[in-house]
N, C-alpha and C positions, 0 to 999 in steps of 0.2 A: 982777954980778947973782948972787945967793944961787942955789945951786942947790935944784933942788925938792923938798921932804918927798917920802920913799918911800911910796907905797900898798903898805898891809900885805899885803894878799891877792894883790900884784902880786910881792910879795919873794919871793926863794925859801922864806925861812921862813915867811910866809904863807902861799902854794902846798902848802906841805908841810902845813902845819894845816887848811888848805881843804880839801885831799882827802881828809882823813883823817876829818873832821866830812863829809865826802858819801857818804863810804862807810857810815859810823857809820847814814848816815840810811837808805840804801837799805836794808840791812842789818835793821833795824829794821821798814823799812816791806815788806822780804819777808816776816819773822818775822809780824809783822799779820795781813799778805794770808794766809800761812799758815793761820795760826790760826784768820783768818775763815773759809777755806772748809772745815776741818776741821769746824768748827761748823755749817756747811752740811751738809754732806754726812749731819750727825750726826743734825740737824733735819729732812732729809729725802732719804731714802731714793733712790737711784736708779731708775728702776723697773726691773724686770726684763727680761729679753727679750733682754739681750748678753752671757748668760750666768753674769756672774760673781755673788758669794754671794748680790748686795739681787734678782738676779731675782724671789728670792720662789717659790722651788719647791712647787708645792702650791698659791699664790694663783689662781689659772685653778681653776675648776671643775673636779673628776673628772670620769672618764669615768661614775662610779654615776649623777649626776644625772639622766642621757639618756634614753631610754626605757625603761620597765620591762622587768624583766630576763623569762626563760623561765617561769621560777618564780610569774610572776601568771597566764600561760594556764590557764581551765579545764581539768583533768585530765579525760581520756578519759573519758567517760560523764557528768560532770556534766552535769542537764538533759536528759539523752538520753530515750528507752527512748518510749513511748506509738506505736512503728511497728515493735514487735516485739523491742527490742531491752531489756536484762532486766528496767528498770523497765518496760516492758508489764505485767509482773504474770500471765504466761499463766500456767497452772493454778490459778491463785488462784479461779477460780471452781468450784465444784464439778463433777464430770463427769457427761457423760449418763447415769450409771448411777448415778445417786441416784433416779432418777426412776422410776415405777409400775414393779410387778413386770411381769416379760416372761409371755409366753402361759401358757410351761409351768408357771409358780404358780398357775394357775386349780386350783378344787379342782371335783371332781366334786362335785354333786349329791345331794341322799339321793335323788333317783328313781333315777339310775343304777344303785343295787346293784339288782340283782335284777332288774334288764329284761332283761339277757341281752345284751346291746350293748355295743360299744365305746368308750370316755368319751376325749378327749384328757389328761383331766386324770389320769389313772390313770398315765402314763409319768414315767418318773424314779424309781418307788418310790410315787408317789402314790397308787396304792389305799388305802393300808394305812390311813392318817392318817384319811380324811374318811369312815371308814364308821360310817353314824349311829343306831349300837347299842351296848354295852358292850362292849368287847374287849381284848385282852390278856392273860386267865386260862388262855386253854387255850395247852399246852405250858408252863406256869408250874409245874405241878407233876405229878406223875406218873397217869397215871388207871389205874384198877384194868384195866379191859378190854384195855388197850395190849400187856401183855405176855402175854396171853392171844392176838391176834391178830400180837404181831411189827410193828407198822406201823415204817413207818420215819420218822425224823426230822422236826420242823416245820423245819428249815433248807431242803431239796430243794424242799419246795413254794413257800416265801416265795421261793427263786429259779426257780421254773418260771414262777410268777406276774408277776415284773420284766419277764423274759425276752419272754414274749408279751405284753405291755403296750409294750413298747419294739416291735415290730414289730406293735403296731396289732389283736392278735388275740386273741378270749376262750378260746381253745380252749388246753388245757396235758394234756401225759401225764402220769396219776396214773403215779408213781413205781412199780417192778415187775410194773406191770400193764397191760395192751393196752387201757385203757381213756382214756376222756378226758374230760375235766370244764370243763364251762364255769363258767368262776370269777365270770362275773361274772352269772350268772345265781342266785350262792347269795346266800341271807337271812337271816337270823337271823328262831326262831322261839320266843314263849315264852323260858321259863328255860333256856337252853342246846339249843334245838331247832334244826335247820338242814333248808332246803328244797333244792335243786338238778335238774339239767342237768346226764345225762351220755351219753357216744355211745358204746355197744359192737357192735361190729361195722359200726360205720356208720348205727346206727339210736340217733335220740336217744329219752332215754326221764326221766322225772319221777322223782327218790324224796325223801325225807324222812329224818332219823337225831334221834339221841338223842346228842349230843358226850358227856355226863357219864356216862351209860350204857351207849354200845357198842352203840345200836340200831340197824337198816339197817330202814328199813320196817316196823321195830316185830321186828322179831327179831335176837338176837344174832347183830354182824356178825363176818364169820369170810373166810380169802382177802383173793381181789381186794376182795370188799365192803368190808370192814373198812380196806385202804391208799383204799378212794373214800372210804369217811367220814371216815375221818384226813383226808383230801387238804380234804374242805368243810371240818369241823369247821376246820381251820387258817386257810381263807379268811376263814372266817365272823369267827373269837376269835382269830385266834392274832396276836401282836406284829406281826409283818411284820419283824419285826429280822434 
């Protein structure tokens, strides 16, 4: 009986070319597998979270997103102020002292001059201003009679006059002399005429002068006379400066 044909892939040299084509294949079909998951991996991205590079460092939202930072708080005073605090606006309104003059700017009266009484409105200086006759000229310029009787100064009397006006009183000491004159008892009479109230030795008595002329009751005043009619004649005319 014939013996039987060798199966090729059963020979050894079959064996040897079978293995070698199985290797060829796996080989091939690692190389594939390879390649395809390469192209995975390429196509899509790992996600992150196991640390390594496709984590995607940055893709999580910042921390900025979260709630607004310090920097949107109203700053101090925004809105504030209408309970005192600076937008209240205090002083913005004008102060109580815009409002009507206080007492002491009342002006005396023209009946006051010459009644011989005390006026409130006379204190501060206030005689001088509201008396309601011409005034101003005398002591403005030198008068003939003056250095014939020596009188002294319109300054002394314009402060004798303040002085008892401030302490409520018409009585003032003519300047060098023991005499005393109520100031507010003088008037202006005529063209430079003056009337008066004065008390010598304690006894009050009425007289009249002449300011531009030097008269004391109709005669040339001379002495004490002559510093009481300077003393009116200044009440009456004189600046009060």
């Amino acid at each position: 009986m014939p013996a039987p044909a060798a199966i090729p892939f059963l020979s050894p040299a079959g064996r040897a070319g079978a293995s070698l084509r199985h290797w060829l294949l796996v080989g091939a079909v690692a190389v594939g597998l390879s390649n395809a998951l390469a192209a995975v991996a390429e196509a899509r991205p790992i996600r992150g979270g196991v640390g390594g590079p496709a984590s995607g460092a940055g893709v999580r939202p910042g921390a900025g997103w979260g709630a607004p930072g310090a920097g949107l708080t109203p700053r101090p005073g925004v809105g504030a102020g209408g309970i005192g605090g600076p937008a209240s606006g205090a002083g913005v309104r004008p102060g109580a002292g815009w409002g009507a003059p206080g007492v002491g700017l009342t002006r005396a009266p023209a009946a006051a001059y010459g009644a011989a009484v005390y006026h409130p409105g006379w204190a501060g200086g206030g005689y001088w201003g509201a008396r309601p006759w011409t005034t101003g000229w005398y002591g403005a310029a030198p008068l003939a009679w003056w250095g014939t009787a020596a009188v002294v100064g319109t300054a002394a009397v314009t402060s004798a006059v303040n002085a008892a006006a401030a302490q409520q009183t018409v009585w003032i000491v003519v300047p060098q002399t023991g005499l005393q004159l109520n100031y507010a008892s003088v008037t202006a009479v005529g063209n430079g005429g003056v009337s008066f109230t004065y008390q010598s030795n304690g006894l009050s008595q009425a007289a009249s002068g002449d300011c531009r002329g030097g008269l004391l009751n109709g005669v040339p005043a001379a002495g004490d006379g002559a510093q009481l009619l300077n003393a009116a004649c200044q009440v009456a005319y004189g600046s009060g400066g």
